[in-house]
N, C-alpha and C positions, 0 to 999 in steps of 0.2 A: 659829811666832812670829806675832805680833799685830802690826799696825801702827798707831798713834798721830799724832793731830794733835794737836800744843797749840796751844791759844787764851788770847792775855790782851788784856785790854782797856787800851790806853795811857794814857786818861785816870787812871788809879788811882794814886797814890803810889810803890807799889810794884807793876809788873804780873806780878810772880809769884807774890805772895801766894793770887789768885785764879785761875790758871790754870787752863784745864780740857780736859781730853783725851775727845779722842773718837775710838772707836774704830772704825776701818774697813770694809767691810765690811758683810755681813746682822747685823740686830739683832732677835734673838728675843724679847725683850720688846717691842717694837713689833710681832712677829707675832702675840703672845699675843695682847695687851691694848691693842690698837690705839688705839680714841681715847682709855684713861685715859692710855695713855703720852704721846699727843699735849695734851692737855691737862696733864697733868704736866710737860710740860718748854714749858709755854704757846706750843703750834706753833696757834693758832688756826685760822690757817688750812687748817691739815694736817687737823683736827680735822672743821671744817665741808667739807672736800673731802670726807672721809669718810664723812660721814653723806651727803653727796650721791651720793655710788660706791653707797652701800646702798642710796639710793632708787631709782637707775637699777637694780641689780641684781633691788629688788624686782617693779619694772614688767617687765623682763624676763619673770621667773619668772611674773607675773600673765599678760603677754600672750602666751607660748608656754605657759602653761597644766604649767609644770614643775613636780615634786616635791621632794621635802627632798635626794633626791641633785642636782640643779642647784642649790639653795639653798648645799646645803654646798659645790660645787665652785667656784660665782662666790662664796662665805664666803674659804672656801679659796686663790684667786688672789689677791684683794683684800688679804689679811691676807700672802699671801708677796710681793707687789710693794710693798705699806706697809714691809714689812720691812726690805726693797734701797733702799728711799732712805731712810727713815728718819733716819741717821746720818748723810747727805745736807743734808736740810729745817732740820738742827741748826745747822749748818756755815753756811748759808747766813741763817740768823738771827740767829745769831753775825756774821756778818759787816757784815750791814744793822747791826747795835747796834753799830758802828765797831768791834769785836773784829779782832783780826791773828793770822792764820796764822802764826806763828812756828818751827815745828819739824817734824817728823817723826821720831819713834820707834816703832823694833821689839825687842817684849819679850814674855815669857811671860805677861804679864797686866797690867794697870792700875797696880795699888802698883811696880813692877820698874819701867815706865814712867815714872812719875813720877821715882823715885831713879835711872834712867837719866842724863830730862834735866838733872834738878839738879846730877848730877854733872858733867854735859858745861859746864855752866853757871860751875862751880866749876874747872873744868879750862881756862877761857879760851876755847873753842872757840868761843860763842858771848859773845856782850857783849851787855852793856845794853844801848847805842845802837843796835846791831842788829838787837836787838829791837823795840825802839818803834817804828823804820820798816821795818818789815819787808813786803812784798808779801805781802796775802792770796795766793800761788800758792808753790806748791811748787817751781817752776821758779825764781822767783827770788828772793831776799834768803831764802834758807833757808842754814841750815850741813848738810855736806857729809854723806850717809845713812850710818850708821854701816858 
């Protein structure tokens, strides 16, 4: 099973309209395709760290005088610790843009996820007004882990 944060933002009309889940965990498309992904979901900052980890990387490789197997192996770490917060850097962007931590769900994948919480939503479990003041933390003002 997968585990799930949703995010809405309270200022909106309706804050579930736009809800967005994000998923736990290493995120392979940020391993792949590092800064497009960072720029794709506009982590600017995440983006320019990055090209800056490359230029230390390259100085490295310049000043120990190393071959395309160190190039690839600091390519290699860079792209798997991008990976690990990735889904991290999200969360916390999210959060600076007033976004609330509202839930946690665990499900077989993203669509199951979503029809999860809507259902727990329709089921009373959660409420509006619990939502809108919700503590970005997991610890508090969340409803109860499945």
């Amino acid at each position: 099973m997968k585990v799930y944060t949703v995010h809405t933002h309270p200022g909106d009309a309706n804050p579930m309209e736009n809800a967005i889940l994000i998923r736990e965990g290493f995120n392979f498309w940020a391993f792949i395709f590092s800064g497009i992904w960072a720029l794709y979901h506009r982590l600017w900052a995440a983006f320019f760290g990055l090209i800056g980890v490359s230029l230390i990387c390259n100085l490295v490789i310049y000043l120990f005088d190393g071959g395309p197997e160190m190039d690839f192996a600091l390519a290699l770490a860079t792209g798997i610790g991008f990976g690990l917060i990735a889904n991290d850097l999200r969360r916390k962007k999210l959060a600076a843009g007033g976004w609330k931590l509202v839930e946690i769900v665990a499900s077989p994948n993203e669509n199951a996820a979503e029809h999860r919480f809507f259902d727990r939503l329709r089921g009373g479990r959660a409420v509006h007004d619990t939502l809108q003041n919700a503590a970005p933390t997991p610890l508090s003002g969340s409803t109860p882990y499945p």
